[in-house]
C-alpha positions in Angstrom: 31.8 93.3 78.9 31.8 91.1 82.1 35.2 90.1 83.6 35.2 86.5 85.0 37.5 86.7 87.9 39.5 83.3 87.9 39.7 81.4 91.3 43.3 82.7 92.6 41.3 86.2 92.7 38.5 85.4 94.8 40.8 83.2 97.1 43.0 86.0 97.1 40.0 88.1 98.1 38.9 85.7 100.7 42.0 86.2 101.8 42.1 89.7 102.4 38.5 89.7 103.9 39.7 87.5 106.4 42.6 89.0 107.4 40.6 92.8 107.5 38.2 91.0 109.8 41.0 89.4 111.9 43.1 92.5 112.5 39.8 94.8 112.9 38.6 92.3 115.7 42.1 92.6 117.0 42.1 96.1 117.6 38.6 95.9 119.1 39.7 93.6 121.8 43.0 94.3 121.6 44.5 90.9 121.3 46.6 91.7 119.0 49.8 88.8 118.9 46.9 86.4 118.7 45.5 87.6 115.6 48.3 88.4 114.1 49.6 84.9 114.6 46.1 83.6 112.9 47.0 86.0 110.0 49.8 84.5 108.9 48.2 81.4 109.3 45.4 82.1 107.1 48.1 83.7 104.5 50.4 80.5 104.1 46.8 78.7 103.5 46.0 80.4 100.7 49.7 80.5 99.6 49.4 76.6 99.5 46.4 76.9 97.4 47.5 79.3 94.7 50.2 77.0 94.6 48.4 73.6 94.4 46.1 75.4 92.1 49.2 76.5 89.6 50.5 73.4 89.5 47.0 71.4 88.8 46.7 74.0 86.1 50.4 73.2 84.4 49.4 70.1 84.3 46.6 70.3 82.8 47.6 72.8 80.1 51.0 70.3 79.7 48.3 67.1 78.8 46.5 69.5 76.6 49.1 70.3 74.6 50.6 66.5 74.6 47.2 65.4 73.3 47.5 68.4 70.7 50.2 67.8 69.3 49.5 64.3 69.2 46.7 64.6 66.6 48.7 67.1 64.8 51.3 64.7 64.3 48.8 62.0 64.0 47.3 64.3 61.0 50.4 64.8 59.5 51.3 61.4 58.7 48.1 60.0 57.6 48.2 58.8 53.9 44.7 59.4 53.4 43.3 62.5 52.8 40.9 63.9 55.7 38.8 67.4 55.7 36.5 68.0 58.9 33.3 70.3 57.7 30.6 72.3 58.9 26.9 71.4 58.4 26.9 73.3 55.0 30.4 71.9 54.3 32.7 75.1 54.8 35.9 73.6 55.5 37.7 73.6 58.8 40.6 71.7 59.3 42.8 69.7 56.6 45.6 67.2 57.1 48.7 67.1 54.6 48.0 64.0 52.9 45.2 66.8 51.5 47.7 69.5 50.7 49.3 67.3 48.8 47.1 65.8 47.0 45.4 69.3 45.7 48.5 71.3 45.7 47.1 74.1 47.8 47.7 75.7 51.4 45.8 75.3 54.7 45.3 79.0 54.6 43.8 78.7 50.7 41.0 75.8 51.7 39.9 76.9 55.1 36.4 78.8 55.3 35.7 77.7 51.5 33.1 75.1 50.1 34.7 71.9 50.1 32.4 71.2 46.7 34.8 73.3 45.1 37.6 70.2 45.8 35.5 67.4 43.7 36.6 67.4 39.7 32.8 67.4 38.2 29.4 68.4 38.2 28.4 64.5 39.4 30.6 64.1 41.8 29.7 67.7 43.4 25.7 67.2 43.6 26.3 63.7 45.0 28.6 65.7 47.8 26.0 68.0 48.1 22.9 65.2 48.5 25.4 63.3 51.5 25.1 67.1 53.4 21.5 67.4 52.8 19.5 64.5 52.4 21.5 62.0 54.4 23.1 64.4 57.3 23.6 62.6 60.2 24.3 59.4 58.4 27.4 57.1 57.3 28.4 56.9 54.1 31.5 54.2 53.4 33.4 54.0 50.1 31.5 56.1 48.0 34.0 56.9 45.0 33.7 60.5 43.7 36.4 62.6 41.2 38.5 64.9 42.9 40.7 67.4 41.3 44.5 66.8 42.0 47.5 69.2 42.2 48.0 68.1 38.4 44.4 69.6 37.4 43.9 65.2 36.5 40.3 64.3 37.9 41.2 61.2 40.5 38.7 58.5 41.3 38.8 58.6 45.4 37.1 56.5 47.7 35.4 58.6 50.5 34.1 57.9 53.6 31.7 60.2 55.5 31.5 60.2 58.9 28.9 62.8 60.8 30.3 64.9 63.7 28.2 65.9 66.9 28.8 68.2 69.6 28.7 67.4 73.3 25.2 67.6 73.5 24.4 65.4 70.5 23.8 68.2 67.7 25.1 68.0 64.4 27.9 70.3 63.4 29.7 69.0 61.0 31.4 66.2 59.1 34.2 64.2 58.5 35.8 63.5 55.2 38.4 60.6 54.9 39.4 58.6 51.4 42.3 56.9 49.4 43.3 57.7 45.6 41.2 54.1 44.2 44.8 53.5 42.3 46.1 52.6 45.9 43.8 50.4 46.6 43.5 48.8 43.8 47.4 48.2 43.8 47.2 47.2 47.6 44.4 44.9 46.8 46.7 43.3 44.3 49.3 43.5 46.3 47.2 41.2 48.5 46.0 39.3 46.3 49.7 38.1 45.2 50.8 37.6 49.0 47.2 35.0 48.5 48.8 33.5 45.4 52.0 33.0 46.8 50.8 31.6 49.8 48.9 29.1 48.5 51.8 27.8 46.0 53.7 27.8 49.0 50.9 25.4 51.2 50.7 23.4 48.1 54.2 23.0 47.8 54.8 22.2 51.5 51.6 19.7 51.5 53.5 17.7 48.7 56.6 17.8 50.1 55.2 16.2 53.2 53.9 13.7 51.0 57.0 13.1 49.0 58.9 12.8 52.3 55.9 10.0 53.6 56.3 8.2 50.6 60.0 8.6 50.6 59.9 6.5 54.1 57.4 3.8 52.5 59.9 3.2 49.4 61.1 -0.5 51.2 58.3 -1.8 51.9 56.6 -0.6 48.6 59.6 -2.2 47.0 58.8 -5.5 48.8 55.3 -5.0 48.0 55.7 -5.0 44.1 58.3 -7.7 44.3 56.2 -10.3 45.1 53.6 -10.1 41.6 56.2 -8.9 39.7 58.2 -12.3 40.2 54.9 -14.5 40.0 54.7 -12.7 36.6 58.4 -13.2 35.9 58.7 -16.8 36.9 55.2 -17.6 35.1 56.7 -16.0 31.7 59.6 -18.2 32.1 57.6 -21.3 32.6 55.4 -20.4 29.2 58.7 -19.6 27.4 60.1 -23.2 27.8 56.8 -24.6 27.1 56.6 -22.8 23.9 59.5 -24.2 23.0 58.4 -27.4 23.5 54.7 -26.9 21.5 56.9 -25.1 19.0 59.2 -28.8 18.3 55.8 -31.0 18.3 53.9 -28.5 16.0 57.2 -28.7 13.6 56.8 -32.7 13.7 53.3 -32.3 12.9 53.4 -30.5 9.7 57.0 -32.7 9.0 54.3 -35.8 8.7 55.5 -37.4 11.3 53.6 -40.9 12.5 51.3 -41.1 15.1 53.3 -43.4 16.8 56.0 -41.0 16.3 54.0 -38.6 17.7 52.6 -39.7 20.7 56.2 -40.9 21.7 57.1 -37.3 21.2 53.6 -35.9 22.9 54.5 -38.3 26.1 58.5 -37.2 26.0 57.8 -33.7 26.1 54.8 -33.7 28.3 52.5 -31.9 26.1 49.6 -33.1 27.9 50.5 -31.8 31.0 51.6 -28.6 29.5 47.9 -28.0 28.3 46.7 -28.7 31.3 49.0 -25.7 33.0 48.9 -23.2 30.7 45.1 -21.7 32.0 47.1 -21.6 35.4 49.7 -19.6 33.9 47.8 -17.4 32.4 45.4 -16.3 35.2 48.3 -16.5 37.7 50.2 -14.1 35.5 46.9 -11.8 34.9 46.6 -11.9 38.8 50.5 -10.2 39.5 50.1 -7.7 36.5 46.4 -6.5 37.9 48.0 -6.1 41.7 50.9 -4.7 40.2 48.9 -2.2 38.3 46.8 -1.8 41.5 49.8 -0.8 43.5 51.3 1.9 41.1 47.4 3.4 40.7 47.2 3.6 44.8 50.6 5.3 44.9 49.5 7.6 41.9 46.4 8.4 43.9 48.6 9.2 47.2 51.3 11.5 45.2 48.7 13.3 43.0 48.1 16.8 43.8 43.9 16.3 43.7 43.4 18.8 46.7 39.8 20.0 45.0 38.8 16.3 44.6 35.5 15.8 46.4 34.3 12.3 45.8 32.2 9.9 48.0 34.7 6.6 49.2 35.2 4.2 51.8 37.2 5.5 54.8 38.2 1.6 55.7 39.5 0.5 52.7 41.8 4.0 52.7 43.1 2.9 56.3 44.0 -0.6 55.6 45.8 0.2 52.3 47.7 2.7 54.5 48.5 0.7 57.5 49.1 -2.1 55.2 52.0 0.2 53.1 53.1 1.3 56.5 53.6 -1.6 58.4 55.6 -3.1 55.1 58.3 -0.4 56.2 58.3 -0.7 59.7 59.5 -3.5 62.9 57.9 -6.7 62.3 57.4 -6.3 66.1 54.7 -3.8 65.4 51.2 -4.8 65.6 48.1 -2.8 64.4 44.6 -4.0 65.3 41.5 -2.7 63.2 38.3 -2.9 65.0 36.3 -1.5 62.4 32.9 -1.9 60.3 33.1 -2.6 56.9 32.0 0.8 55.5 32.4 4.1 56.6 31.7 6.6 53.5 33.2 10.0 53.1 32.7 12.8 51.2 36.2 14.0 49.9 39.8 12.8 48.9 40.9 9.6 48.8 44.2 10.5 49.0 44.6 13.3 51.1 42.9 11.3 54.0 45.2 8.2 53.1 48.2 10.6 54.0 46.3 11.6 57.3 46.2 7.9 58.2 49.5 7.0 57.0 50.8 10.0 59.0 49.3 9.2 62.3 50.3 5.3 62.4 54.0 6.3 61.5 53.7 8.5 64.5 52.2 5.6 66.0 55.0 3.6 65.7 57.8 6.0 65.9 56.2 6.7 69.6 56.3 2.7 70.7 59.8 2.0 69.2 60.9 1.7 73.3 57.8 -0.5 74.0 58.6 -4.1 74.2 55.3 -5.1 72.6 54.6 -1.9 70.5 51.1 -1.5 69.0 48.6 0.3 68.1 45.0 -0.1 67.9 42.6 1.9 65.2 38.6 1.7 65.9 36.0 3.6 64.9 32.5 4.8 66.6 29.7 6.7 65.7 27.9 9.9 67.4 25.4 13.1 67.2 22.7 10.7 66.1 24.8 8.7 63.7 25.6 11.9 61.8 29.5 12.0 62.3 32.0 9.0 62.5 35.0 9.2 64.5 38.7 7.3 64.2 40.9 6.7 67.0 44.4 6.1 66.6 45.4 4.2 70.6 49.0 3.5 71.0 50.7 2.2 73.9 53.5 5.0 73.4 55.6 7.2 76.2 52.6 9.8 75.4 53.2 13.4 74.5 54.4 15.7 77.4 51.8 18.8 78.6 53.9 21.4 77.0 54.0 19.4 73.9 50.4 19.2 73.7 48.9 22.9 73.2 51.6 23.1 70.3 51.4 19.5 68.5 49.5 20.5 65.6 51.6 24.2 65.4 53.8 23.8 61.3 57.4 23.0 62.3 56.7 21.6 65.8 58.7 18.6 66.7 59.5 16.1 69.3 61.6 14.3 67.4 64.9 14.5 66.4 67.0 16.5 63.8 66.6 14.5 61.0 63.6 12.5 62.2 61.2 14.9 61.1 60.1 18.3 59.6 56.9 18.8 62.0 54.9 19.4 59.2 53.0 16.2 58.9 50.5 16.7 62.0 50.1 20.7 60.5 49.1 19.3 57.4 47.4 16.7 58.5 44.9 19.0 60.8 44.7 21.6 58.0 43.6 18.3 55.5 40.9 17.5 58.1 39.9 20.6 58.6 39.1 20.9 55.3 37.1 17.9 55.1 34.6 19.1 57.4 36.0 17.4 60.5 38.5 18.1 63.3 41.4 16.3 64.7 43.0 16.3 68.3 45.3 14.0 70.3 44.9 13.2 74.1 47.4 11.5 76.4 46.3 7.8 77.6 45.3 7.5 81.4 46.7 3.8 81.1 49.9 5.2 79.1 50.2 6.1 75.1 48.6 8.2 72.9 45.4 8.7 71.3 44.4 10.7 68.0 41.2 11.2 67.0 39.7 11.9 63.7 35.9 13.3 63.6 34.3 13.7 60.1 30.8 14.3 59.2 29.3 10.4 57.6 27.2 10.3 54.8 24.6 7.4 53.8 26.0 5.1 51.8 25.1 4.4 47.8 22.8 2.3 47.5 
């Protein structure tokens, strides 16, 4: 048997060579205080490298045992199960998540088959085809039955993973996996947490648009004032002139004269009462049709239709919008539309009429210190006419540059308690988003803001 000598032993050696050489010299020339001096020299040399050597190596055995006890630890708190393998799948090294699971000691499943873990014939020749046919390869989430502490045979979900040496050689493999009951409750689990948080972005999106409709209630209330008192004050005309046709008609049938009754037909106009009555009538279906067109746009704008994916008209969505808005705001503020007559859409009416009421209540909460607030809303086309795009130009104070990465984060606000939730921008970008488009905001070079919509066009129907 061949003894390595470690380094300290051949320095030491050197060492001693050295110094027989020095002091043999010495006593051939007889200079001996010279050598001796070079002796002792020589000796604290290698004394500073035994010691530099001792402490490299202390080191080095201190990280080696840091790094193992670091993946025994690691090993010991994994909730999976893992086994490491030979080629021909004699077990090496289990974690505890293993013990366990199978109700047996480290000392029990090292050096045996690990075919002897799985519950059934199946499962073991499907083990036994991964370390034969398909060495060397990957296998991921390949369930097989393994027999628990219980003696119950437990679906698991395995993963095999191969295991080379240094010199790229095959020898072994890797066994993780996870009881399928745990994943399938985590997969509910996660699956709930999706639920949840979808109610909970449903429920936030109409709350935004409870709150935007909340701040439209004036001018919506001026808005169905006016047709509801044509209607009222048109009823009230046909009600006295029914009164009046009622009193000649009664006079008719009484056999009245026809002089009689012409005096009576001139006295209580009857004539003119004919002639008015077709005015009444239309004028009266006018304010009930814009009444019922009112309450059927403010159905559209509170309904929850967030799968509705219809083709409409983007310009008639943004001047109902502005229109509503501008009923509740200064009389001061002016919106201009530069805009074609059609720009079609594929999606929801009603979600994109609470993007556009959104931004021009922005718009207009951002210009309340101008002296001529206003905003402009125009709309271009680009990428060969394929996508249309809305901008939103106010002559506002303009967001500040730390305000800007974080404008569209939920909850972000400029404005003041009370004044806002900061949810109307979030929602707004994630309703655009969903459309197919994208929304961002810019700062004016001449002063103001500008938001821009981009959404993919489609043709219009012919």
């Amino acid at each position: 048997m061949t003894v390595r000598k470690s380094a300290p032993d051949i320095q030491r050696k050197h060492a001693h060579r050295s110094i027989a050489e020095l002091t043999g010299d010495a006593f051939l020339s007889g200079d001996g205080e010279q050598v001796w001096i070079e002796v002792i020299r020589k000796m604290d040399e290698v004394y500073n490298d035994l010691l530099e050597y001792e402490v490299a190596l202390e080191t080095k055995n201190a990280a080696l045992e840091e790094s193992q006890q670091f993946i025994v630890s690691v090993l010991a708190t994994m909730s999976d199960i893992l086994l490491v393998c030979t080629r021909s799948g004699a077990i090496e090294e289990v974690n505890q998540a293993l013990l366990d699971f199978t109700g047996k000691s480290e000392a029990e499943l090292q050096g045996t088959a690990v075919f002897a873990l799985f519950a059934d014939e199946a499962s073991r020749e499907q083990a036994k085809v991964f370390f034969t046919q398909h060495a060397g390869e990957s296998l991921h989430d390949h369930e097989l039955q393994l027999r628990a502490v219980n003696g119950a045979a437990i679906p698991v979900s395995l993963n095999f993973k191969p295991r080379f040496s240094s010199a790229g050689k095959l020898v072994g493999v890797v066994i993780t996996g996870r009881p399928v009951g745990e994943l399938r409750r985590a997969y509910h689990a996660l699956r709930q947490a999706h639920d949840d948080l979808k109610r909970t972005q449903q429920q936030l999106l109409h709350s935004e648009k409870m709150s935007s409709l909340g701040r439209l209630v004036a001018g919506v209330a001026h808005e169905l004032n006016n047709p509801i008192s044509f209607v009222l004050g048109n009823v009230h005309a046909m009600r006295r002139y029914v009164r009046r046709l009622h009193q000649y008609i009664e006079e008719v049938h009484a056999g009245a004269s026809t002089a009689e009754l012409q005096l009576l037909r001139e006295g209580l106009r009857i004539d003119r009462i004919l002639e008015d009555m077709p005015l009444l009538l239309e004028g009266t279906i006018e304010g009930a049709e814009r009444t019922r067109d009112i309450v059927d746009g403010l159905k559209r704008f509170s309904a929850a239709d967030r799968d509705e994916n219809l083709e409409f008209n983007l310009v008639d969505v943004i001047e109902r919008a502005v229109h509503w808005v501008t009923k509740a705001t200064l009389p001061r503020f002016q919106v201009k539309l530069d805009l074609p007559k059609h720009l079609p859409i594929l999606g929801s009416a009603g979600q994109m009429q609470q993007v556009i009421m959104n931004l021009v209540q922005n718009a207009h909460d951002a210009t309340l210190g101008s002296t001529s607030p206003h905003l402009e809303i125009k709309a271009r086309t680009e990428e060969s006419d394929q996508r249309l795009v809305v901008e939103f130009l106010d002559n506002g104070t303009g967001i500040a540059l730390d305000d800007l990465p974080k404008i569209f984060d939920p909850f972000y606000t400029t404005k003041s308690i009370g004044k806002g939730t900061g949810l109307g921008l979030a929602i707004s970008y994630g309703i655009v988003e969903r459309h197919g488009g994208s929304l961002s905001v810019a700062n004016r070079p001449e002063g103001g803001t500008v938001f821009a919509i981009s959404l993919p066009r489609i043709r219009a129907s012919a």
